[in-house]
N, CA, C and O atoms as CSV, one atom per row, in Angstrom:
chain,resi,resn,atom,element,x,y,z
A,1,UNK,N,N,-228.990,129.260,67.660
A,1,UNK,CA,C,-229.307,128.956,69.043
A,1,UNK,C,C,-228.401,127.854,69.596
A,1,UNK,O,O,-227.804,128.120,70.639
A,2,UNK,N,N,-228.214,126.628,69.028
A,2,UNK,CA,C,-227.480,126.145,69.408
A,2,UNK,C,C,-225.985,125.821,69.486
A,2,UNK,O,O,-225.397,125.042,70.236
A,3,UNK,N,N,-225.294,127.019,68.034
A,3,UNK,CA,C,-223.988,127.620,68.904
A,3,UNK,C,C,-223.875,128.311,70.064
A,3,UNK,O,O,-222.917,128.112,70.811
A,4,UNK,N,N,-225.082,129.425,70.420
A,4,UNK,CA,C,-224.550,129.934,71.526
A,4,UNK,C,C,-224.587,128.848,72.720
A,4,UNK,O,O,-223.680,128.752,73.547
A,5,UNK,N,N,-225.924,127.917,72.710
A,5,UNK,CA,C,-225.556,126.923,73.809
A,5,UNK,C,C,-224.479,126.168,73.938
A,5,UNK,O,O,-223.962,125.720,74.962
A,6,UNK,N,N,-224.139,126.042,72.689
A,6,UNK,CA,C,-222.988,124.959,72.936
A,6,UNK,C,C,-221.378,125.502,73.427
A,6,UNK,O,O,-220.419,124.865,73.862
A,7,UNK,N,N,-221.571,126.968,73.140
A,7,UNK,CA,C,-220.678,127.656,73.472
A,7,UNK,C,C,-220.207,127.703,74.976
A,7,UNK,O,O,-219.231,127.257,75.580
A,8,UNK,N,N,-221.828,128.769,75.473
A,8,UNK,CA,C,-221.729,128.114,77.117
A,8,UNK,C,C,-221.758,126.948,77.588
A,8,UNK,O,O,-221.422,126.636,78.731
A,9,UNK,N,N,-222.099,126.340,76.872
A,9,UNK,CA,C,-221.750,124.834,77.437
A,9,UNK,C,C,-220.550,124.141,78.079
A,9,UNK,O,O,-220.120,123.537,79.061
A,10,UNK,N,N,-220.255,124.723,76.644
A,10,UNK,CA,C,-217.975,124.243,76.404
A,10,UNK,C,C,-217.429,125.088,77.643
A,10,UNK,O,O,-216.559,124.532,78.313
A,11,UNK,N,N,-217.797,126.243,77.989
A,11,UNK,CA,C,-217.079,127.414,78.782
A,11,UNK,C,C,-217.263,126.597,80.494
A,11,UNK,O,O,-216.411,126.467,81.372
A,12,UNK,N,N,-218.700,126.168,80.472
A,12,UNK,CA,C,-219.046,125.734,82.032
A,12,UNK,C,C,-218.526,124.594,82.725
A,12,UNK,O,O,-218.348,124.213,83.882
A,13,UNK,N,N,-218.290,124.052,81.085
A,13,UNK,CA,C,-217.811,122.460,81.115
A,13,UNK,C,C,-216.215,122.668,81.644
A,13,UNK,O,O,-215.545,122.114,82.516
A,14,UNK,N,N,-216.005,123.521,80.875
A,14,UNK,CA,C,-214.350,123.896,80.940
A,14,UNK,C,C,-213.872,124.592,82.306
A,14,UNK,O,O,-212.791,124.346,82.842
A,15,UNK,N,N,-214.731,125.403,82.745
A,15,UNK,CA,C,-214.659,125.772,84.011
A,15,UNK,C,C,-214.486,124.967,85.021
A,15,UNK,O,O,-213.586,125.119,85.848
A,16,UNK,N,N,-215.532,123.825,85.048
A,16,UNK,CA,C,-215.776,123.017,86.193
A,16,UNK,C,C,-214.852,122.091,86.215
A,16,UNK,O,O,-214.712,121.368,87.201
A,17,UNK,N,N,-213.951,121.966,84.922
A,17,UNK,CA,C,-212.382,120.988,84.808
A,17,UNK,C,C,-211.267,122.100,85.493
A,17,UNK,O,O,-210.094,121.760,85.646
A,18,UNK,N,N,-211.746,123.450,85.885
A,18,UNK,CA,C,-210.755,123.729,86.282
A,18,UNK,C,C,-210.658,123.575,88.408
A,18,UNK,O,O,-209.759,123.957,89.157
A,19,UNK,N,N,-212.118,122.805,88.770
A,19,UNK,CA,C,-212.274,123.332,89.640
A,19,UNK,C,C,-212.210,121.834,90.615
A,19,UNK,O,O,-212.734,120.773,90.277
A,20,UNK,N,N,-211.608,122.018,91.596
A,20,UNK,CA,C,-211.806,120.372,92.481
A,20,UNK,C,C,-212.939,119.714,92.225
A,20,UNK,O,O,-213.836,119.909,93.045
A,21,UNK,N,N,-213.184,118.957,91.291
A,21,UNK,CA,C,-214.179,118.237,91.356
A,21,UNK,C,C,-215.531,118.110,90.959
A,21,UNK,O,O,-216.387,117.240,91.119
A,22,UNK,N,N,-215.477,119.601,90.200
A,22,UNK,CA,C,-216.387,120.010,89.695
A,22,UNK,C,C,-216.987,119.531,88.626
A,22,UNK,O,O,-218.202,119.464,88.436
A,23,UNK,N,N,-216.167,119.209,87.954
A,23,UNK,CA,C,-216.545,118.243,86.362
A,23,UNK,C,C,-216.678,117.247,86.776
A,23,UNK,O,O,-217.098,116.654,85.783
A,24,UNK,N,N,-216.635,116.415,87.685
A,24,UNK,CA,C,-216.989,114.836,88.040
A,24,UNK,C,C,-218.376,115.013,88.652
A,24,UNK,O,O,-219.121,114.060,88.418
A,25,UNK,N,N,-218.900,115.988,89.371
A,25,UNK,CA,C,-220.134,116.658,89.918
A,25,UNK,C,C,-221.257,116.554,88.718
A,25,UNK,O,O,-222.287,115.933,88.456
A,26,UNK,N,N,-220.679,117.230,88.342
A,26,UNK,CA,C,-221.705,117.930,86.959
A,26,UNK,C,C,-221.268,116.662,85.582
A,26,UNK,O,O,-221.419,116.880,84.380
A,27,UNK,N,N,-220.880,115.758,86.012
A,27,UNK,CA,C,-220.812,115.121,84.239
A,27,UNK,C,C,-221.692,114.240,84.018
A,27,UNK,O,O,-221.695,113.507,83.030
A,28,UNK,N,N,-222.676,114.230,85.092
A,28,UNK,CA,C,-223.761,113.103,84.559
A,28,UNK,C,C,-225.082,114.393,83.414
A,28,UNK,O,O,-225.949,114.054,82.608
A,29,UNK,N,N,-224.801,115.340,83.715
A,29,UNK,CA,C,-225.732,116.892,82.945
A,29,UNK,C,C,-224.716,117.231,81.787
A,29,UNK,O,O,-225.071,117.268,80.608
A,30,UNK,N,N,-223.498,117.461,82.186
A,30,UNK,CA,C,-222.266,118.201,80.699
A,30,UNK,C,C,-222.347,116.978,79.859
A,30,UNK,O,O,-222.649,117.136,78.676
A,31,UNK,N,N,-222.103,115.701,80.337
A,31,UNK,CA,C,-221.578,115.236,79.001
A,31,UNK,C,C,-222.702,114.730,77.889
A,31,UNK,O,O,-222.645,114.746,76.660
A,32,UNK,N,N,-223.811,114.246,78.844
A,32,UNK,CA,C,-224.862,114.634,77.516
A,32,UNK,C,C,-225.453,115.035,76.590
A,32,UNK,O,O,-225.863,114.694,75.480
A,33,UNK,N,N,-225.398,116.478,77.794
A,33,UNK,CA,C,-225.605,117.719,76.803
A,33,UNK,C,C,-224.700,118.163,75.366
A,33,UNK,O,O,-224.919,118.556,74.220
A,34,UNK,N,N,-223.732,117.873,76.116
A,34,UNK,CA,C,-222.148,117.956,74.912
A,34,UNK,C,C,-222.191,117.478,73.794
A,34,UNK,O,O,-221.870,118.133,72.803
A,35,UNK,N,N,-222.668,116.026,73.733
A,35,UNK,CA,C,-223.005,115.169,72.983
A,35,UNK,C,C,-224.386,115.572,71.832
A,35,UNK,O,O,-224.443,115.373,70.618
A,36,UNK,N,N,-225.097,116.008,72.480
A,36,UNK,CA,C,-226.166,116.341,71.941
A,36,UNK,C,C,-225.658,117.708,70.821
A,36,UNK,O,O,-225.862,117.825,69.612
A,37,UNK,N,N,-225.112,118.403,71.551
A,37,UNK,CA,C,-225.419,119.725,70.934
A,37,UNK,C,C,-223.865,119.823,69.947
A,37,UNK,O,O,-223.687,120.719,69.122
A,38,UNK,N,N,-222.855,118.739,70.229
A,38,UNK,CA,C,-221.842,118.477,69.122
A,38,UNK,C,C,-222.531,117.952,68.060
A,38,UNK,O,O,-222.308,118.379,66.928
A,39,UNK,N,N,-223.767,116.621,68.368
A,39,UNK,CA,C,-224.184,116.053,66.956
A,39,UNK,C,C,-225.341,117.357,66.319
A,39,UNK,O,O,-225.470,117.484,65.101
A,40,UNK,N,N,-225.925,118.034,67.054
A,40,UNK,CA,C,-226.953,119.252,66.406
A,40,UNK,C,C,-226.065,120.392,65.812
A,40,UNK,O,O,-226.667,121.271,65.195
A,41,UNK,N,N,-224.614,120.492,65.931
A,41,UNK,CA,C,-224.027,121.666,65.771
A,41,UNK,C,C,-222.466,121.053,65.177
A,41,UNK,O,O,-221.443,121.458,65.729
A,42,UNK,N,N,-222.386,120.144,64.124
A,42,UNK,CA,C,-221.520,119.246,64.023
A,42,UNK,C,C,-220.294,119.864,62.985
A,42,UNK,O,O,-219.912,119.206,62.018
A,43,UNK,N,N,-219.728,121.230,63.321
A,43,UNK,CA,C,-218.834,121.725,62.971
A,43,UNK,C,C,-217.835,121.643,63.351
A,43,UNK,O,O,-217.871,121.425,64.562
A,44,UNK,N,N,-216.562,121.715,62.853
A,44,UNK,CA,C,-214.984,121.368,63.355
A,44,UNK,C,C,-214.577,121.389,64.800
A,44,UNK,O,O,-214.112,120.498,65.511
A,45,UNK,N,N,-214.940,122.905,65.095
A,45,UNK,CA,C,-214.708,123.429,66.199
A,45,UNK,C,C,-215.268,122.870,67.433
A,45,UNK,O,O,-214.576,122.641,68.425
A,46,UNK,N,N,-217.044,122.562,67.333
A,46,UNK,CA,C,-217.608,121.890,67.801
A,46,UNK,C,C,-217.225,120.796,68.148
A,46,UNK,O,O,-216.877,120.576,69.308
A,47,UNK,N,N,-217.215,119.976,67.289
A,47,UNK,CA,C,-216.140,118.514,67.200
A,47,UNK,C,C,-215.013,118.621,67.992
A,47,UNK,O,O,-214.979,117.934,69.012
A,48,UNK,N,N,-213.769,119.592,67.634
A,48,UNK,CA,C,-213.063,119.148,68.336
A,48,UNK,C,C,-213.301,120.206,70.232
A,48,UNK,O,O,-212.554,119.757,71.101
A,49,UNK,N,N,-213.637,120.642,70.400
A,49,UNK,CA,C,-213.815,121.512,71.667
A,49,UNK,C,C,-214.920,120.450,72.455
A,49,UNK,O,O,-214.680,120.216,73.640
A,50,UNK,N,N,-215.970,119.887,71.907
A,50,UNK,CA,C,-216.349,118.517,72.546
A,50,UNK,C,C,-215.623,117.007,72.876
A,50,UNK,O,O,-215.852,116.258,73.826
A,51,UNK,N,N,-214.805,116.859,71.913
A,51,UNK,CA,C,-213.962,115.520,72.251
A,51,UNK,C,C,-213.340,115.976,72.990
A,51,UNK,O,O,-213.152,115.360,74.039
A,52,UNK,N,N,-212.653,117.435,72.760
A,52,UNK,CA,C,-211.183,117.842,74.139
A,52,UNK,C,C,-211.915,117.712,75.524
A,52,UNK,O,O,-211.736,116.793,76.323
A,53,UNK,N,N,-212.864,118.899,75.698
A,53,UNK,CA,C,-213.490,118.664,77.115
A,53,UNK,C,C,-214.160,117.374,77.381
A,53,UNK,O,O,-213.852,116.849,78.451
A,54,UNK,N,N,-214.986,116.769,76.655
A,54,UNK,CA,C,-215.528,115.764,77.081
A,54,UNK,C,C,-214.496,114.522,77.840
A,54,UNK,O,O,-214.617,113.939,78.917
A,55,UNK,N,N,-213.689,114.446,76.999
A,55,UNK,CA,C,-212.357,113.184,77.004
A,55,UNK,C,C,-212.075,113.434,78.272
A,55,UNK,O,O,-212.291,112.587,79.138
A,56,UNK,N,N,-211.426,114.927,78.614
A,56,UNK,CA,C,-210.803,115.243,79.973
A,56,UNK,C,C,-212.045,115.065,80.877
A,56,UNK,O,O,-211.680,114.360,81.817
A,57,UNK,N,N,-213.293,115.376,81.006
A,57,UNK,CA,C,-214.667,115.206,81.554
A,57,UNK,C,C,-214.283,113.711,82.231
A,57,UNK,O,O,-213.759,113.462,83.317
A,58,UNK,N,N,-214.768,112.786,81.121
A,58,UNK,CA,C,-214.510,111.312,81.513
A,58,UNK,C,C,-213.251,110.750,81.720
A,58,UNK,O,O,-213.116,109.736,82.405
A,59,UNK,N,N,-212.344,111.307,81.202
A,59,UNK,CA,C,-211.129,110.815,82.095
A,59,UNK,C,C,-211.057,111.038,83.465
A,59,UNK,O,O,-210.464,110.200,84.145
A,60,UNK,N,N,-211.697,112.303,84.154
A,60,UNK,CA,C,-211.816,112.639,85.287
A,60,UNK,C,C,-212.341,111.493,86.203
A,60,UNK,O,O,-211.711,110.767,86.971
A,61,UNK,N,N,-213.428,111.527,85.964
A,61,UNK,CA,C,-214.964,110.742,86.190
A,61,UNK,C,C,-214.172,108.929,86.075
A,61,UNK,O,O,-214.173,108.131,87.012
A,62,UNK,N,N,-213.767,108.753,85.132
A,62,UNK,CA,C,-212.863,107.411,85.533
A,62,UNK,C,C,-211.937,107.480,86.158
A,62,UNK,O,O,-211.636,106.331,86.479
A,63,UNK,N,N,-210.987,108.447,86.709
A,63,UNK,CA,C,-209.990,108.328,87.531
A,63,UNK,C,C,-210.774,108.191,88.980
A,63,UNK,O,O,-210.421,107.216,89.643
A,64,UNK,N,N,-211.642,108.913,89.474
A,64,UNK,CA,C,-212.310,108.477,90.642
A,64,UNK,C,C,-213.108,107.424,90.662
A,64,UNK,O,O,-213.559,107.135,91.770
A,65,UNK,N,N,-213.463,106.668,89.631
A,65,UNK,CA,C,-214.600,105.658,89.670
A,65,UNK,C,C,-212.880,104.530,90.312
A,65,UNK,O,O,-212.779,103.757,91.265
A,66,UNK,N,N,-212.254,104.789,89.679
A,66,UNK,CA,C,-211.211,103.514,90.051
A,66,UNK,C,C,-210.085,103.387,91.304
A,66,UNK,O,O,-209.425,102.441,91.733
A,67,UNK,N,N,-210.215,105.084,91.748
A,67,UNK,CA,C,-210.038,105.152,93.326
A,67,UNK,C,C,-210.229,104.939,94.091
A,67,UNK,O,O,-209.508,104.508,94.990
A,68,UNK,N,N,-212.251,105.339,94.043
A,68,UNK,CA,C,-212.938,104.655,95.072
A,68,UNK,C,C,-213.508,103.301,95.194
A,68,UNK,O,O,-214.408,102.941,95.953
A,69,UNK,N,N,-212.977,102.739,94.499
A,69,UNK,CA,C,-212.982,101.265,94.473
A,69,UNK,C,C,-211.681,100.856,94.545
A,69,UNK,O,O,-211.794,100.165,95.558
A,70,UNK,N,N,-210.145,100.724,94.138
A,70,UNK,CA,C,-208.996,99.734,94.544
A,70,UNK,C,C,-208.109,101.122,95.329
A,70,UNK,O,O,-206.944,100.873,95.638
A,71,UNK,N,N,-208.517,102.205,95.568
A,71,UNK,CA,C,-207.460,102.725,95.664
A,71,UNK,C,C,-206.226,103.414,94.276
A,71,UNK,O,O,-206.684,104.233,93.479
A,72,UNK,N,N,-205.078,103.074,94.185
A,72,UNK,CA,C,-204.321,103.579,93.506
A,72,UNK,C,C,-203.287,102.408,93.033
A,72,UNK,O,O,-202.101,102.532,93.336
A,73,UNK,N,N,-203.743,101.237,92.268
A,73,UNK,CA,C,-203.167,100.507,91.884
A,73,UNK,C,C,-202.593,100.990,90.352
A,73,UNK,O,O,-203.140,101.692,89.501
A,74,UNK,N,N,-201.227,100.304,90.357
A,74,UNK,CA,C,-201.115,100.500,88.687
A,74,UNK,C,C,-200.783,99.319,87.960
A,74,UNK,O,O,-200.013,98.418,88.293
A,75,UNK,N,N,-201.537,99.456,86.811
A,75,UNK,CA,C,-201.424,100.434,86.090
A,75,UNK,C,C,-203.142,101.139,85.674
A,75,UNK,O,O,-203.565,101.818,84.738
A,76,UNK,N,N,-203.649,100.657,86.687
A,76,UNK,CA,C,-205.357,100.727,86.457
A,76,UNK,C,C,-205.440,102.461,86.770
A,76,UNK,O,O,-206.141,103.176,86.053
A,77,UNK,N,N,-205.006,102.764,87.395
A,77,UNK,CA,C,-205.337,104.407,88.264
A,77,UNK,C,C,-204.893,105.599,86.788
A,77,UNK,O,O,-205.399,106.716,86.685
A,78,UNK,N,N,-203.879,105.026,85.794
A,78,UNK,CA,C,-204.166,106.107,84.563
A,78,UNK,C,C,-204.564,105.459,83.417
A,78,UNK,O,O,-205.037,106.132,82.501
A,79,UNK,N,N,-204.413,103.845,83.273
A,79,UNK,CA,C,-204.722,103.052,82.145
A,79,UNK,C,C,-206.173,103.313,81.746
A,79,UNK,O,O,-206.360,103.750,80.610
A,80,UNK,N,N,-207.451,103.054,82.715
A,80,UNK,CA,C,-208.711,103.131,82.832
A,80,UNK,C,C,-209.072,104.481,82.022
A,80,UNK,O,O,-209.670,104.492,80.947
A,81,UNK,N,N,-208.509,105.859,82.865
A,81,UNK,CA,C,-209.184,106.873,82.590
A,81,UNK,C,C,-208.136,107.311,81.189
A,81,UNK,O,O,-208.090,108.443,80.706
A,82,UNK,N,N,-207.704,106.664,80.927
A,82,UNK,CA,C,-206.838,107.450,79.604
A,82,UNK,C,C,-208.113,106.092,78.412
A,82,UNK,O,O,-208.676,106.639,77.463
A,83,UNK,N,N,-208.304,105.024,78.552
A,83,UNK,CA,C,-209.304,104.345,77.519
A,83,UNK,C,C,-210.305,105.225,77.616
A,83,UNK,O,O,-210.683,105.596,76.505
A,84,UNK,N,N,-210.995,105.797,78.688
A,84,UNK,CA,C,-212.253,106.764,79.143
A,84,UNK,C,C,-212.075,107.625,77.748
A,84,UNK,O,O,-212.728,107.835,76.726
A,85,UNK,N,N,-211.102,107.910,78.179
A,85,UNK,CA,C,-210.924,109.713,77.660
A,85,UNK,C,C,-210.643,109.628,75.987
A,85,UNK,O,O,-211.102,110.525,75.280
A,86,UNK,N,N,-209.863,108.501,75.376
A,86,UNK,CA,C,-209.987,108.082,74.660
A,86,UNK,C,C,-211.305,108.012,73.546
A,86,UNK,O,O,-211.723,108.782,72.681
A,87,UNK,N,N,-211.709,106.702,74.039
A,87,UNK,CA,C,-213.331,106.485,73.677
A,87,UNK,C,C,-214.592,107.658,73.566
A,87,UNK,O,O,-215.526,107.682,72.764
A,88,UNK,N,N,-214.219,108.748,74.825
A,88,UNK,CA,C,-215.265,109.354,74.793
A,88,UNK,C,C,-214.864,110.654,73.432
A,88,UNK,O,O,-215.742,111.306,72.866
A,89,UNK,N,N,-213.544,110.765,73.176
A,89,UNK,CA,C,-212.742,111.429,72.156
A,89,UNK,C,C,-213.217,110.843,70.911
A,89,UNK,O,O,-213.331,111.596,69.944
A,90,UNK,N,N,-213.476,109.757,70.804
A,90,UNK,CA,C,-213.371,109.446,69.436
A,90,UNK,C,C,-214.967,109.407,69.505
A,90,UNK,O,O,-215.305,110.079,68.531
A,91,UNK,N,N,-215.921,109.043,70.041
A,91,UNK,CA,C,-217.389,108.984,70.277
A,91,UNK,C,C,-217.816,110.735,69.799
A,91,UNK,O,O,-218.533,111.203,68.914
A,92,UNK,N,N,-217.056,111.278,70.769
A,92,UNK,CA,C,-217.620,112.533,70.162
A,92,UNK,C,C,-217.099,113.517,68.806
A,92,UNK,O,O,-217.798,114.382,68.277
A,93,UNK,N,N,-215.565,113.109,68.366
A,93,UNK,CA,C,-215.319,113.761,67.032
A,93,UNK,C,C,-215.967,113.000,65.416
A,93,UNK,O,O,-216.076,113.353,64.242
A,94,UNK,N,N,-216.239,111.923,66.155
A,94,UNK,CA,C,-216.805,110.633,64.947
A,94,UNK,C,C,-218.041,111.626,64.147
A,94,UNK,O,O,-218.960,112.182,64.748
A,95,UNK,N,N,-217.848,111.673,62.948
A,95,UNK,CA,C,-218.710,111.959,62.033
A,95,UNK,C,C,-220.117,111.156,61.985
A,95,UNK,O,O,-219.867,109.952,61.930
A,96,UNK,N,N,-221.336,111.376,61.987
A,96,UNK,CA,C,-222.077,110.081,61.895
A,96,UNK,C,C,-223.469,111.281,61.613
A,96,UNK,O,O,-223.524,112.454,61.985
A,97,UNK,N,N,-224.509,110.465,60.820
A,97,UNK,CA,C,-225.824,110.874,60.245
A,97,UNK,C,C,-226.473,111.043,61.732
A,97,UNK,O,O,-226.511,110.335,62.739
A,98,UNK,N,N,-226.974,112.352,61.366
A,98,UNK,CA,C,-227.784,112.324,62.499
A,98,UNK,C,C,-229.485,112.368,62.572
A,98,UNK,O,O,-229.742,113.471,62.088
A,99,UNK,N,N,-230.473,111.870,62.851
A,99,UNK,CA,C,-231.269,111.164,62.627
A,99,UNK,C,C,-232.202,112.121,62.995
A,99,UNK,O,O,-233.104,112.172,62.159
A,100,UNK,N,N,-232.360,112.987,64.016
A,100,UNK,CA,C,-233.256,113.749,64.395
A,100,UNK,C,C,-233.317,115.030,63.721
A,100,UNK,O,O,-234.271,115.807,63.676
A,101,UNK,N,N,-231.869,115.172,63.069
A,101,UNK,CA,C,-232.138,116.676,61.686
A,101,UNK,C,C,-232.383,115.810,60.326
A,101,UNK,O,O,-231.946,114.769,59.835
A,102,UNK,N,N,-233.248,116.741,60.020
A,102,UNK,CA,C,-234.137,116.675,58.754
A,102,UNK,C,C,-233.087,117.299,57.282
A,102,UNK,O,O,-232.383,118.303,57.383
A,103,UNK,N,N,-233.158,116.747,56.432
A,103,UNK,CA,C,-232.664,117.566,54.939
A,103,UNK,C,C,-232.553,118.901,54.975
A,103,UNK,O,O,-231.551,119.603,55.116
A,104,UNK,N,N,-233.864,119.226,54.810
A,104,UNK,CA,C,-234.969,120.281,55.186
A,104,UNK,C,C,-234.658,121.265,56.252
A,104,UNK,O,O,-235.097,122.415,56.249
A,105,UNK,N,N,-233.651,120.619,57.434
A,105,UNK,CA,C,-233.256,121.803,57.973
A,105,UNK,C,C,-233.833,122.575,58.985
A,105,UNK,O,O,-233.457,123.661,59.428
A,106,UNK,N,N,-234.776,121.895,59.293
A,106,UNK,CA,C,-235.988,122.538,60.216
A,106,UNK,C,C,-236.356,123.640,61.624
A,106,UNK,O,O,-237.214,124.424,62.030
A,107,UNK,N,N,-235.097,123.071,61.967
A,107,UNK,CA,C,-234.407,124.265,62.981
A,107,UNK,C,C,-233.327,123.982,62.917
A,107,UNK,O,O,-232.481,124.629,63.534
């Protein structure tokens, strides 16, 4: 179940990076979700198809947070959203115990 979500997930997520603005719309819902269902579904692919979109997600999402506030200064206008995209890259390929799956396997 939660490959196929995470599948559509990645696809809607990926879509809405292709679309004016669309992924900055929707990233307070994608990147959570992303997050969630990379640590419930914590396979390679997963891993890396969440850090790729996510990174570009919040790099987005920081390139306008720093527009609509100074405008287009540099080196802030790609410095900002490239740490974004960064951080949110390594946040989401990072290996780490996850607390809400059980040994046991439960779902």
């Amino acid at each position: 179940m939660t490959r196929v979500a995470g599948v559509v997930l990645f696809v809607v997520a990926g879509g809405l990076l292709l679309t004016m603005g669309g992924a900055i719309l929707a990233a307070p819902v994608t990147l959570p979700l992303m997050y969630v269902l990379v640590r419930a579904h914590a396979t390679r692919p997963f891993c890396v198809g969440g850090a790729v979109i996510g990174a570009l997600t919040a790099g987005e999402c920081a390139w306008l947070c720093v527009y609509v506030v100074a405008g287009e200064p540099q080196p802030w206008v790609w410095l900002v959203p490239l740490f974004a995209a960064v951080g949110t890259a390594v946040t989401f390929s990072a290996r780490r115990w996850a607390p809400w799956r059980s040994r046991a396997r439960c779902w």
